[in-house]
C-alpha positions in Angstrom: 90.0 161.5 129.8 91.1 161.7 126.1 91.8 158.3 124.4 95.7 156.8 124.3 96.9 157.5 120.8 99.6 155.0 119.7 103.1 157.6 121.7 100.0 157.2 124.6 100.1 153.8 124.6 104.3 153.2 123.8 104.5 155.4 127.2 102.1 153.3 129.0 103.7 150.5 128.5 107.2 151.9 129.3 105.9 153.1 132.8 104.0 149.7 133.2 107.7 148.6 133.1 109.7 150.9 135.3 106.7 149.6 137.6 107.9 146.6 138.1 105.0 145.4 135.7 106.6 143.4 133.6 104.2 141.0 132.1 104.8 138.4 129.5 108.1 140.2 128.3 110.6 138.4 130.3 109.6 134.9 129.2 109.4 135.9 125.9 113.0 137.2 125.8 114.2 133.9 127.5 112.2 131.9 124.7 114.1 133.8 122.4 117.5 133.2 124.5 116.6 129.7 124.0 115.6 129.6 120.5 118.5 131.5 119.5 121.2 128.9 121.4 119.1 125.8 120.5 119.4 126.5 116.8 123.0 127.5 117.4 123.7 124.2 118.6 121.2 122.3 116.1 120.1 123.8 113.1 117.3 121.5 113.2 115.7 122.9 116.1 113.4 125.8 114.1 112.6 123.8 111.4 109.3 123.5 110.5 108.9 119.9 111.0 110.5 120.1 114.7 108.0 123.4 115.2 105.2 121.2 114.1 106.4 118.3 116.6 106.8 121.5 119.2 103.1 122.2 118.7 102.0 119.0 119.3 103.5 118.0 122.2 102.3 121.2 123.8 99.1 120.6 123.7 98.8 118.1 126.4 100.9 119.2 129.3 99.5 122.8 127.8 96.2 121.8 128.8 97.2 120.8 132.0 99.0 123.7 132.7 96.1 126.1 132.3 94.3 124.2 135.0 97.5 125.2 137.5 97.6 128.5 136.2 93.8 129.1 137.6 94.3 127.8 140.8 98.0 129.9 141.4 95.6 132.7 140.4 93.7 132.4 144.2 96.6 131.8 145.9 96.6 128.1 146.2 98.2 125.0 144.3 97.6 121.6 143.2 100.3 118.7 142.9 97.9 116.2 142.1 97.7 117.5 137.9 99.8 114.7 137.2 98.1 111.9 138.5 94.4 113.4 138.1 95.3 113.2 133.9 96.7 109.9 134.9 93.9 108.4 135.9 91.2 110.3 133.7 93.8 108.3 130.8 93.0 105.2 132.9 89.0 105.7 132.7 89.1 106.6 129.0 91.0 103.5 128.4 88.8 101.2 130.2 85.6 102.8 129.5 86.3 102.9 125.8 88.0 99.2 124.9 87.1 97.4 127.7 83.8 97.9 128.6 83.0 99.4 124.8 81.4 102.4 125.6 80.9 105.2 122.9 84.1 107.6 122.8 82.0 110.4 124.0 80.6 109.0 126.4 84.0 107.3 127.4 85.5 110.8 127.5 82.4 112.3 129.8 83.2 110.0 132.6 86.8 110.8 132.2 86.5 114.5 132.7 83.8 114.1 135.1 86.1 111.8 137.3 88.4 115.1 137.1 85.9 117.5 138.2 84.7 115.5 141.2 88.3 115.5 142.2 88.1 119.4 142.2 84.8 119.5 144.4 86.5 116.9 146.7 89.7 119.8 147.1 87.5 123.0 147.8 85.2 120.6 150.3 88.2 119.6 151.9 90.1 123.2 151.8 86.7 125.4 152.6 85.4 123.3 155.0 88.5 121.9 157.3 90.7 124.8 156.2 93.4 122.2 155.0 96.4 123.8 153.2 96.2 122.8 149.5 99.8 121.8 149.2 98.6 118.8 152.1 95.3 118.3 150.6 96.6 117.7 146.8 99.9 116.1 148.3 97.4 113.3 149.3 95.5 113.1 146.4 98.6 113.0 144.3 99.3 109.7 146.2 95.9 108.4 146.3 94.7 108.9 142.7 97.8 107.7 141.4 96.9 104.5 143.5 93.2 104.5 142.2 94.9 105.0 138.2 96.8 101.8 139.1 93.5 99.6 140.7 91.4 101.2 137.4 94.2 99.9 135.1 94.2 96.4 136.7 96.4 93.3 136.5 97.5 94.7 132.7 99.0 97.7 133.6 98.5 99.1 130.3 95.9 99.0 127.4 96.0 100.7 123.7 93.2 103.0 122.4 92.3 101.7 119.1 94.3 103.4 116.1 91.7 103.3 113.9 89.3 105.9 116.5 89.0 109.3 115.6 90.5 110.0 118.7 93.7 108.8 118.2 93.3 110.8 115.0 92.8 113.9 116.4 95.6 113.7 118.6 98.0 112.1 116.0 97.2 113.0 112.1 94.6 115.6 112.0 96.0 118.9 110.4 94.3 122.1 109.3 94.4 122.6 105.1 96.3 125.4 104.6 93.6 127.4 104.0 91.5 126.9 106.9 94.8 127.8 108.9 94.7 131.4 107.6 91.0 131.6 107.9 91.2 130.4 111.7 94.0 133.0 112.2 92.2 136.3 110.4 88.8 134.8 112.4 91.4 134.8 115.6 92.4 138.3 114.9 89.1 140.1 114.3 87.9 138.8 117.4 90.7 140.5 118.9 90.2 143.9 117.1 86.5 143.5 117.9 87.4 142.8 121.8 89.9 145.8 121.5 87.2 148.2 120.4 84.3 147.0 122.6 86.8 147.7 125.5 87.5 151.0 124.2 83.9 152.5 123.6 82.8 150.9 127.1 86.1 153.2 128.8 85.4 156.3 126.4 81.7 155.9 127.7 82.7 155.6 131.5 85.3 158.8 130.9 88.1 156.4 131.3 91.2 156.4 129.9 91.2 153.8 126.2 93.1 153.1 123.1 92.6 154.7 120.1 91.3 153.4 116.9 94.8 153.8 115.5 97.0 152.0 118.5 93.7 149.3 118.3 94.5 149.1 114.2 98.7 148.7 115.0 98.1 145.6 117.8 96.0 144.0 115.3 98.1 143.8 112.4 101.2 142.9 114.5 99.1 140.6 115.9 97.8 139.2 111.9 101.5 139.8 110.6 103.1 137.5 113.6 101.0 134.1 113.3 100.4 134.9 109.8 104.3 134.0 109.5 104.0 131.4 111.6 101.1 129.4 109.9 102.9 130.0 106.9 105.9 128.6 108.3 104.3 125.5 110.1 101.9 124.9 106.7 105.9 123.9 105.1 105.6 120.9 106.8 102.2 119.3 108.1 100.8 122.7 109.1 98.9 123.5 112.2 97.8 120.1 114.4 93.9 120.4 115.0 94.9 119.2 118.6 97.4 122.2 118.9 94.2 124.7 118.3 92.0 123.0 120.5 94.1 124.0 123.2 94.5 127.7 122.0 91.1 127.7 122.1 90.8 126.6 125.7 93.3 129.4 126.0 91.5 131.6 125.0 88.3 130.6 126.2 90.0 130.8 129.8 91.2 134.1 129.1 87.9 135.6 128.6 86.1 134.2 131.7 88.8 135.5 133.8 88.9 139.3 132.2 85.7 139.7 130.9 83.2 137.9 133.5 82.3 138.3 137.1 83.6 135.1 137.9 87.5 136.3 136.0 87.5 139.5 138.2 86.4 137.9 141.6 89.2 135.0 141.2 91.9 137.8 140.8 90.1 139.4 143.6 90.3 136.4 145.8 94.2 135.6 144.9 94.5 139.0 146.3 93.6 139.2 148.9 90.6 136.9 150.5 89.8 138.8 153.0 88.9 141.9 151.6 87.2 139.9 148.7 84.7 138.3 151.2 84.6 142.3 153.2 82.9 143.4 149.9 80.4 140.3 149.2 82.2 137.6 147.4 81.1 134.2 148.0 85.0 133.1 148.5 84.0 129.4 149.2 82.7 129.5 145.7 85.7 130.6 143.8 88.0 128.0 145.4 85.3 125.3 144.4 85.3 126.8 141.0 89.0 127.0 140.7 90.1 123.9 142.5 87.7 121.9 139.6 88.5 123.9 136.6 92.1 122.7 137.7 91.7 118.6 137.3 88.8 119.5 135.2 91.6 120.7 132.4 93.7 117.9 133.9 91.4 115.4 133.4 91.2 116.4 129.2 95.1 117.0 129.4 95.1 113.4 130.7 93.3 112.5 127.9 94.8 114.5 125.2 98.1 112.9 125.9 96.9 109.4 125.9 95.3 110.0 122.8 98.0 111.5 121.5 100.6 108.4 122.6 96.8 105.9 122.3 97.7 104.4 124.8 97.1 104.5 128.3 99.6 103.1 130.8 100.7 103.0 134.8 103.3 105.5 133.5 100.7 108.0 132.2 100.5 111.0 134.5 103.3 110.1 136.3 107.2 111.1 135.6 107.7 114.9 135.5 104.4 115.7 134.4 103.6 117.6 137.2 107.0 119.6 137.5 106.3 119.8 133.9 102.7 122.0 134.7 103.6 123.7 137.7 106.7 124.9 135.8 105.3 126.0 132.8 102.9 128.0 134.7 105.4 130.1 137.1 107.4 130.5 133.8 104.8 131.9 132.2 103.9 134.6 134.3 101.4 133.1 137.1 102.6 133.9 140.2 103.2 132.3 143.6 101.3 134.7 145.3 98.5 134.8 143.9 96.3 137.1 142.3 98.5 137.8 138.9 98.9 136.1 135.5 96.7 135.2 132.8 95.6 132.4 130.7 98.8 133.1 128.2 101.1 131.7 130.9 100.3 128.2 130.2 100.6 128.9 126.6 104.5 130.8 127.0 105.1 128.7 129.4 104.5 125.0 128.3 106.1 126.5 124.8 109.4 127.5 127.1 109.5 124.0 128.7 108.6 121.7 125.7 111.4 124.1 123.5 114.1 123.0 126.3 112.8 119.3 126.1 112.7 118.9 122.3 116.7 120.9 122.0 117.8 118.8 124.7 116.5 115.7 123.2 117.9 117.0 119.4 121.4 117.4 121.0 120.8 113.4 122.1 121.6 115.4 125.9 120.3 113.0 128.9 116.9 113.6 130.7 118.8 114.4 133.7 120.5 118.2 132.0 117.1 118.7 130.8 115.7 118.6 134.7 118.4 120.8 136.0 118.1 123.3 133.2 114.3 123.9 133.8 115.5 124.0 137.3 117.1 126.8 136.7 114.9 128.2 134.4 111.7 127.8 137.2 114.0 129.5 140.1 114.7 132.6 137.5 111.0 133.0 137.0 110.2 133.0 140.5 112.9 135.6 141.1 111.5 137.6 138.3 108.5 137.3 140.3 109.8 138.6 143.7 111.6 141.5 142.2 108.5 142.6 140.0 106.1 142.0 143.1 108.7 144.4 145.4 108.8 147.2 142.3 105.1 147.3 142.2 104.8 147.7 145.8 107.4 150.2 145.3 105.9 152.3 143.1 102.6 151.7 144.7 101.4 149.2 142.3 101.6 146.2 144.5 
């Protein structure tokens, strides 16, 4: 088939949408609703030292969200993100000032606590054929139990300021020129992925972007976060923190589009049947996904008690899992299984953080902010359920 010219791809994109396949474009037009009456109300809100603050508390929960967004991705969920993080924070903390372990080695055992959580769920869920929502219900209660017996009598104990972890999470910025260089790196790997994509389709006869349409994305793409390095560079610039998680963003995104492992999960979320009919070892994708999950909520865990250096019987707990599960919905992942990518967590945790920092600028109690996100979850999922019914519609389902 010839290759999409740039009217090719504008008309693609158009049908994609009269589909019912609406991708990230809903959340990003209510992240601009939200913007828009945020700064209305405060004209704080887009500064750049609020943006930078944004950023930065993103990271975290961010993390954490990218975990949930893998397991909605086969179908399943996990309500024990919160307390996983909580008590990989708890292990970190003891590990590292208590029993003076190296930071490293102090951070291995925290994440490895979270992956053996994972194995536990996909033992549990593969083997009994016990519902996730029962199986991560429990261990919501019982690692938040085990965070508290880790913790001790204290209840609470501060990383040392002076580590270069609590640096990381707290005062490490990119210079201004590394910032640009990171995001003209960012975007020829993008062109490059583009065009590799494009040769292997124009070699199988398939339908594939042209050079031109691959040449417009990318300097969208440059001209977009371009602007907004520049923007965040007015104040302290981009957190080093912050781009750690895009690049677990992006690192996710490439296993699950561009490896066997990516195209078998989506297969699985799918339908599980019919991915074990044509010789997918199913067992292993929900072991794989159910530990990726607390793997990523172990180093969100961690990430945020650096970031606050300390780690507490509080950590993990609150809204941090409606926080994750949330984010991810809002983002794109859905319910069902089987759709979404790894730029939910990022559009998502962005959507819920931006309602959390206006909300908190307007001095508006915690208690509007839950019933706003509320709102803003159900809307998603609605989203959802009408897409899903259009695609099956069209015969896209």
């Amino acid at each position: 088939m010839p290759a999409t010219g740039i009217r090719g791809s504008l008309d693609l994109f158009l049908t994609r949408i009269r589909g019912g396949d609406l991708g990230s474009l809903p959340v990003i037009a209510g992240l601009v609703v939200i913007w828009v009456a945020f700064q209305t109300l405060n004209p704080a809100f887009l500064s750049s030292r609020n943006l930078v603050d944004l950023t930065m508390q993103c990271a975290a929960i961010g993390t954490i969200t990218l975990g949930v967004v893998i397991v909605l991705l086969v179908g399943q969920i996990d309500l024990s993100v919160g307390s996983i993080s909580g008590l990989a924070a708890a292990v970190l903390a003891v590990t590292f000032v208590q029993w003076q372990w190296n930071p490293v080695a102090a951070i291995l055992a925290a994440v490895a606590v979270g992956c053996l959580a994972g194995l536990l769920y996909g033992y549990l869920f593969t083997r009994f054929g016990v519902p996730s929502f029962v199986i991560t219900l429990a261990g919501l209660l019982g690692f938040q139990g085990l965070q508290l017996w880790v913790l001790g009598d204290t209840g609470s104990i501060n990383l040392p300021y002076d580590s270069w972890l609590v640096f990381f999470a707290q005062q490490l910025y990119l210079p201004g020129w590394a910032s640009y260089a990171v995001v003209v790196l960012g975007v020829a790997g993008y062109a490059w992925s583009l065009t590799t994509r494009a040769r292997r389709r124009a070699a199988a006869d398939l339908e594939s972007q042209s050079t031109g349409a691959i040449l417009l994305r990318s300097a969208l793409l440059l001209t977009v976060l371009g602007l907004a390095v520049w923007y965040l560079n007015l104040s302290r610039g981009v957190g080093v923190m912050f781009l750690f998680f895009l690049v677990l963003v992006v690192a996710v995104n490439h296993a699950l589009t561009r490896t066997r492992w990516g195209r078998a999960v989506y297969a699985v979320g799918g339908s599980a049947e019919a991915a074990r009919r044509a010789g997918i070892r199913v067992d292993r994708i929900y072991y794989s996904a159910f530990a990726m999950c607390t793997t990523l909520a172990a180093v969100g865990g961690i990430l945020a008690a650096a970031r606050l250096a300390a780690a507490n019987q509080s950590s993990g707990a609150g809204d941090t899992n409606l926080n994750a599960i949330a984010a991810a919905v809002i983002g794109g992942a859905s319910l069902f299984g089987g759709r979404g990518t790894a730029f939910a967590a990022l559009l998502g945790v962005v959507v819920i953080q931006s309602i959390s920092s206006g909300l908190t600028l307007l001095s508006l109690d915690s208690s509007v902010r839950f019933m706003i996100t509320g709102v803003v979850l159900v809307l998603a999922v609605i989203v959802d359920s009408v897409s899903r019914r259009s695609r099956t519609a069209s015969g896209r389902g």
